[in-house]
C-alpha positions as CSV (number, residue, x, y, z in Angstrom):
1,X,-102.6,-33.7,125.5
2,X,-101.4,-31.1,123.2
3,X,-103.4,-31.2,120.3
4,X,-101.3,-29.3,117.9
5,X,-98.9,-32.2,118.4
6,X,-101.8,-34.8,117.4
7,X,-102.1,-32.8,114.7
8,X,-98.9,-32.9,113.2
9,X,-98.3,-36.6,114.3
10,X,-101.6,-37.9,112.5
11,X,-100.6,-34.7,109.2
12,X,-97.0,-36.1,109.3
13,X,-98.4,-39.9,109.3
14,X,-100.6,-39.2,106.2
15,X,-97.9,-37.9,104.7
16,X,-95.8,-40.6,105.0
17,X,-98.6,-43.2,104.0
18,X,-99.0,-41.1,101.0
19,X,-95.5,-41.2,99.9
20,X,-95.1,-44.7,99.9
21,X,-98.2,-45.7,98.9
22,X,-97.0,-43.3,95.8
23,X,-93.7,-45.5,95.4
24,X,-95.8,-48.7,95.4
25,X,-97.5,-47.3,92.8
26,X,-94.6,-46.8,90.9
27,X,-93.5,-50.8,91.9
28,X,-90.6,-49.2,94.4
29,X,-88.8,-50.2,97.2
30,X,-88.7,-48.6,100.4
31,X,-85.4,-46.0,99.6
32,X,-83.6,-43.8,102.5
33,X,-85.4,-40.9,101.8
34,X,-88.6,-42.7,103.2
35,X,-86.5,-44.1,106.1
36,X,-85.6,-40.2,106.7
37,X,-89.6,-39.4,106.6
38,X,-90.0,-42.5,109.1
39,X,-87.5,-40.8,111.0
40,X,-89.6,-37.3,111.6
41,X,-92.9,-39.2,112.2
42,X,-90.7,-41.0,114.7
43,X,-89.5,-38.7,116.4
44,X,-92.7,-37.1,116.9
45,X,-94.4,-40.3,118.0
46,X,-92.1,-40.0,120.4
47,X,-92.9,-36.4,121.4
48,X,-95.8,-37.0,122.0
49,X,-95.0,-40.2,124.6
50,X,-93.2,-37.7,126.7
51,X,-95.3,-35.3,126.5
52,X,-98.0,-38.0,127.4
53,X,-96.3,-39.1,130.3
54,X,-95.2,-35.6,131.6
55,X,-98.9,-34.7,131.9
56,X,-99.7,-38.4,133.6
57,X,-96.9,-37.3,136.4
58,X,-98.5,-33.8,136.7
59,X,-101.7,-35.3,137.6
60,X,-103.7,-34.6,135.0
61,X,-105.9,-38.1,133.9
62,X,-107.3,-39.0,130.4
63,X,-111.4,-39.0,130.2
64,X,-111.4,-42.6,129.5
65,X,-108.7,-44.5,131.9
66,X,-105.2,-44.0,132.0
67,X,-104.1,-48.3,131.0
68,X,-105.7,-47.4,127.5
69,X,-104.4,-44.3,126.9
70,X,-100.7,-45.5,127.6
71,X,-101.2,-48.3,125.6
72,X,-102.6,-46.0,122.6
73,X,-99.5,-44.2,123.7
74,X,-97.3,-46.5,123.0
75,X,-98.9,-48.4,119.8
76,X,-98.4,-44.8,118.4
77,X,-94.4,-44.7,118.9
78,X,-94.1,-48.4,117.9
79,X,-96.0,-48.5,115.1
80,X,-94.1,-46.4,112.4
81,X,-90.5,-48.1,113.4
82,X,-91.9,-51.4,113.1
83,X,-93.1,-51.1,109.9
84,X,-90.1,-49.6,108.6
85,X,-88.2,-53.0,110.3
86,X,-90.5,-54.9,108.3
87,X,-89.9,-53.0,105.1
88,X,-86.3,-53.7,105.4
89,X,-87.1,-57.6,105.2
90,X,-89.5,-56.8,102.0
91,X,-87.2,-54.9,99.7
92,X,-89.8,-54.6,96.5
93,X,-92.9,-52.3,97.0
94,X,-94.8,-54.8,99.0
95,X,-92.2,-53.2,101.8
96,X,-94.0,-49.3,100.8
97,X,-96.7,-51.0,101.1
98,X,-96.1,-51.8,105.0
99,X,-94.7,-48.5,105.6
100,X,-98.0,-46.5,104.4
101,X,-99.8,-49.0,106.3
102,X,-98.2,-48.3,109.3
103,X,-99.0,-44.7,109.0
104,X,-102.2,-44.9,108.2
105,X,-102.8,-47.3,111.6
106,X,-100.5,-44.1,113.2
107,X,-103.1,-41.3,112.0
108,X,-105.9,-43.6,113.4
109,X,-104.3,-43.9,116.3
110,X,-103.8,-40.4,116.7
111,X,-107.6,-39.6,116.6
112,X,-108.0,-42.6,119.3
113,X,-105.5,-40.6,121.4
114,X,-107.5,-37.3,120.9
115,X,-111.0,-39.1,121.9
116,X,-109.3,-41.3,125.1
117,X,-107.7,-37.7,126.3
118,X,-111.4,-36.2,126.3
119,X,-111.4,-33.7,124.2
C-alpha cells in the first residue's frame, strides 16, 4: 500500500468529520460545500481501491490475508458515500452528524488498512 495515500485518506477523513461535526454544532444541515468535501475523500477512497487492487494483481499479498484486506478495502470507499446518502434523508444537523461519523469510521479504517498491509 502506498502510505502517503493512507495518509491523506485518513488527514482528508478527519477533516471532513471535523467540518460537519462543526456545522452540527452550529444546528446545520448538511450544505453542498460538504457534499464537495465528500466528494475529495471520495475520490481518494477510491484511489486507494485501485491502487489496492493493482498491487493484489502484481502479486504482492497483505501481512494478514488478502479476504480482509479487500473487505477493509472496500468498507473504506463505501463508507463516506453512504453516509452522505443518508444525510440527504436527514436534512437538519443530525444529517452532519452522520457525515462526520462516517469519516471518523473512514480514518479508523484507514489505520486498519495500514496494520492488515503489514506495515
Amino acid at each position: 500500500m502506498l502510505d502517503a495515500l493512507t495518509v491523506a485518506v485518513a488527514v482528508t477523513a478527519l477533516a471532513l468529520a471535523a467540518w460537519c461535526g462543526f456545522a452540527a454544532y452550529r444546528d446545520q444541515p448538511t450544505k453542498d460545500w460538504h457534499f464537495i468535501g465528500m466528494a475529495v475523500v471520495s475520490v481518494l477512497a477510491l484511489a486507494q481501491l485501485v491502487v489496492g487492487i493493482v498491487q493484489l494483481t502484481r502479486g504482492e499479498r497483505p501481512a494478514q490475508g488478502m479476504t480482509i484486506f479487500i473487505a477493509y478495502l472496500i468498507g473504506a470507499a463505501a463508507a463516506v458515500p453512504a453516509a452522505g446518502f443518508l444525510s440527504l434523508t436527514e436534512r437538519t444537523r443530525w444529517g452532519s452528524v452522520t457525515v462526520a461519523a462516517g469519516a471518523v469510521v473512514l480514518a479508523v479504517l484507514e489505520v486498519r488498512l495500514y496494520d492488515i498491509w503489514g506495515n
